[in-house]
N, C-alpha and C positions, 0 to 999 in steps of 0.2 A: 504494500500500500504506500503509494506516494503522499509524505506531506509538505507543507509551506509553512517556514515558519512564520506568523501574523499579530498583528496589532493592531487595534484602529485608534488612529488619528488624526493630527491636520499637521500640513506641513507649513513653515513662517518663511516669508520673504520679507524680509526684513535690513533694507539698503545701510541703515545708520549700525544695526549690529554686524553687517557684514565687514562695513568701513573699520570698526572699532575692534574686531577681532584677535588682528597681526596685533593688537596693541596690547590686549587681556594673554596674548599667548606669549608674548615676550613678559611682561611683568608675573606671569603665573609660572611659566614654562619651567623654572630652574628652581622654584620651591615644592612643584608637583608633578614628581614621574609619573607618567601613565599617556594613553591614549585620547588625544583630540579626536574630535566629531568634523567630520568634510560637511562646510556650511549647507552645503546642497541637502545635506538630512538635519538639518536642524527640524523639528517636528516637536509638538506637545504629546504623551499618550494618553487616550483616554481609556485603554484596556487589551493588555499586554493578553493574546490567546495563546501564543507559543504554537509547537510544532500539530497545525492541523490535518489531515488526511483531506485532498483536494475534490472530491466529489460533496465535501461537507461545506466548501467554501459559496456556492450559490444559493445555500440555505443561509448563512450568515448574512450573504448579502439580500435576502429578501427580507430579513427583521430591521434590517437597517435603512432598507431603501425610501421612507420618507423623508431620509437625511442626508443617504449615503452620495457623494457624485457633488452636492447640491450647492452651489455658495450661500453662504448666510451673513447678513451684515451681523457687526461685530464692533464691540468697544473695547478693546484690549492694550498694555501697554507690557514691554518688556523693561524691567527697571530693577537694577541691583541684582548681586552675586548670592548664592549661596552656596551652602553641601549638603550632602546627605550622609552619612546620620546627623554629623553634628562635625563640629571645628575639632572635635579632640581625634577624630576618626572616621577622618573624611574620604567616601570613596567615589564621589560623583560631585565635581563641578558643575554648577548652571545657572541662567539668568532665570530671577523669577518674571511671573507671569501675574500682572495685574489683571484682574477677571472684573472692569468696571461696571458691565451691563448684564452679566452673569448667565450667557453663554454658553463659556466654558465649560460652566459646574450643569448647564443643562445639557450639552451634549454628553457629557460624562455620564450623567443620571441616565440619560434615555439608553445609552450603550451598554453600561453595566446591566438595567432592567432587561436588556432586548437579549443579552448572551447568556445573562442567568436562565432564561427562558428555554435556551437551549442547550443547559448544563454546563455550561464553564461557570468555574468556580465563585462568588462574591469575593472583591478585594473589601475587604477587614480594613485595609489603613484608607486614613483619608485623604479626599482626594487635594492634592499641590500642582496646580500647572504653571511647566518649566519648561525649560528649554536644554538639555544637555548639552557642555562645552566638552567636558574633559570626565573619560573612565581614570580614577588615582590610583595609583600602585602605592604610595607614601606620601609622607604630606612634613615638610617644616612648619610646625605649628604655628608657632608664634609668629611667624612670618606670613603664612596665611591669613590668621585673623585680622593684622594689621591692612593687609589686601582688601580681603574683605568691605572693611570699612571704611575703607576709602571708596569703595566700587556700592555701597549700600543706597543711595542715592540716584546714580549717573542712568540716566535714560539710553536706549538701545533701539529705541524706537515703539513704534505704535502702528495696532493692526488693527482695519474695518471690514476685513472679511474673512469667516473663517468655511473649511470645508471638510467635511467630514467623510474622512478615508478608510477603505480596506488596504493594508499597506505590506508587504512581505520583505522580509527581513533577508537577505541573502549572507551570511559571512564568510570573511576568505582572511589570509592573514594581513591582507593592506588596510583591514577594517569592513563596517557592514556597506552593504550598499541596499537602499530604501527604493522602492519602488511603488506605486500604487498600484490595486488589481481593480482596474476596472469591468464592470458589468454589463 
């Protein structure tokens, strides 16, 4: 049985963080080893499915389909750094994600409802939309946080339309490469 491995979410174009990038990876680059993200997959997730078997893929896309493909205007801004877990033991760099007109937290809601439906799992944690820069391998703490809060403020831009994707995850050792699976 053939599977793809899958997510759904929206991909960001976003000119001002594209610009500002080479800038966050030079001041991050040498206090946090690990792998950057090729702008091109910069994307929010709204719900990580993992390796699905592909004749299951035109059922997903039918619960999703009054969203799925669709542009939707959108209030959103990209503003300040953070990690995941936390600054003591950091393994995921990213811009957060201002959710002004709340969006965001509705396509999530309809996505998780719509795949629980179909037996993938409920995510338990809540939901944070972001932006992934950088997978960490280690982290200079103190050096980080200081980053941080310098970067806790600084705008990266602002998005007025978001679309809601089935998107499969390819990986190789250069990194993943994203794609959409359209319907």
């Amino acid at each position: 049985m053939k599977t793809k491995r899958l997510f759904i979410g929206t991909f960001i174009e976003s000119k001002p963080l594209k610009s500002k990038y080479s800038k966050i990876k030079k001041e991050f680059g040498g206090i946090l080893p690990g792998r950057w993200i090729k702008p091109e997959n910069f994307h929010i997730t709204f719900k990580f499915l993992g390796n699905v078997p592909e004749e299951e893929i035109p059922e997903i896309q039918d619960k999703l389909k009054e969203y799925l493909d669709k542009l939707q205007n959108a209030q959103f801004e990209l503003r300040g750094l953070g990690v995941f877990p936390n600054a003591e033991h950091p393994k995921v760099l990213y811009i957060k994600v201002i959710d002004n007109d709340g969006i965001l937290k509705k396509l999530q809601k309809f996505t998780e409802e719509k795949m629980e439906q179909l037996g993938f799992k409920k995510e338990n944690r809540p939901f944070i939309p972001h932006i992934t820069l950088k997978r960490i391998k280690s982290a200079d703490v103190e050096k980080l946080k200081q980053k941080l809060e310098k970067y806790k403020e600084v705008s990266f831009g602002k998005q007025s339309i978001v679309e809601l994707n089935l998107i499969e995850s390819i990986t190789n050792p250069k990194g993943a490469i994203y794609k959409k699976i359209k319907h």
